[in-house]
N, C-alpha and C positions, 0 to 999 in steps of 0.2 A: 614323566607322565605325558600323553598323547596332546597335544596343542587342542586336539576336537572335544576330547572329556574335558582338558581345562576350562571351556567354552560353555561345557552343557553346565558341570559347577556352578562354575559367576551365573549364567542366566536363571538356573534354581537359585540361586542365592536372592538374587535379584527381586524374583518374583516371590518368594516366600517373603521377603522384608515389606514388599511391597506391601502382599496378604496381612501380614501384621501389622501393619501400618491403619490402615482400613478399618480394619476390626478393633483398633485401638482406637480410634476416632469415632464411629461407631456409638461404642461402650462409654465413650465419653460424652458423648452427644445424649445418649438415652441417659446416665447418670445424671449431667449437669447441665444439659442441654436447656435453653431461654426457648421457650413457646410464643410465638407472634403469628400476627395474620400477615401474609404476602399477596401475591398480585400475581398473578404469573405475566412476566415481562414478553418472553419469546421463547419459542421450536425453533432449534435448529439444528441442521444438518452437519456438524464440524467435523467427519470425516474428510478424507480424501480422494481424490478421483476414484471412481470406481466402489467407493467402501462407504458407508452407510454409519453414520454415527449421529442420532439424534440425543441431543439433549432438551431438557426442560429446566429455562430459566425463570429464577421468582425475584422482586422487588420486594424489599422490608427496612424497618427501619430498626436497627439495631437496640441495644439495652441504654449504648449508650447516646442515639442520634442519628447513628452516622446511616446515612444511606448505602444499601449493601446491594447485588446485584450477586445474586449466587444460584449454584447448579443443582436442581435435584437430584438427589444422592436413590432414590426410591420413586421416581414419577411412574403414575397410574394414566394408562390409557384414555381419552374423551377429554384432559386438560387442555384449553383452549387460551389463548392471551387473553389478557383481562379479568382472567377468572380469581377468585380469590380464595386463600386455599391454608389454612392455620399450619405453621410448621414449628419446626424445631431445630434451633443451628447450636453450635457449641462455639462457647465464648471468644476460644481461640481458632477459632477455624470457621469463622461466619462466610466464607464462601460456600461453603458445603451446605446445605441446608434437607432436612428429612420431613416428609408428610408425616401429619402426625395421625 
């Protein structure tokens, strides 16, 4: 087989597992997912030269304590630091956190 199709393979593979991945997390997050109030901590640009990648980060404090610092998975436009915003993380994956 052609070195170039091997290439495009692995990178669908890649990206399909990823897509699963996500949607598995997700569906677990709305199933079991822990509801708290956050903070939004910071906007930030974590792209690279030239490329544009804003995230929106929240403060909360976990089920069981522990202070968490995670990315919104679903941020809505007009979130400002300091704003406070009830969300929803899933147990195993408290960086990930979803507006509810």
């Amino acid at each position: 087989m052609d070195k170039g199709v091997l290439l495009w393979v692995a990178f669908i593979a890649v990206m399909a597992a990823g897509f699963l991945i996500s949607r598995r997390i997700k569906k677990g997050t709305e199933e079991e997912g822990i509801e708290t109030q956050a903070v939004v901590s910071r906007i930030a640009d974590d792209g690279t030269a030239g490329e544009i990648d804003i995230n929106v980060y929240v403060r909360y404090l976990s089920e069981d304590g522990e202070e968490i610092e995670g990315v919104l998975s679903n941020p809505r436009p007009g979130l400002e630091p300091g704003q406070s915003v009830r969300i929803k993380y899933h147990p195993k994956y408290k960086n990930n956190a979803r507006l509810v």
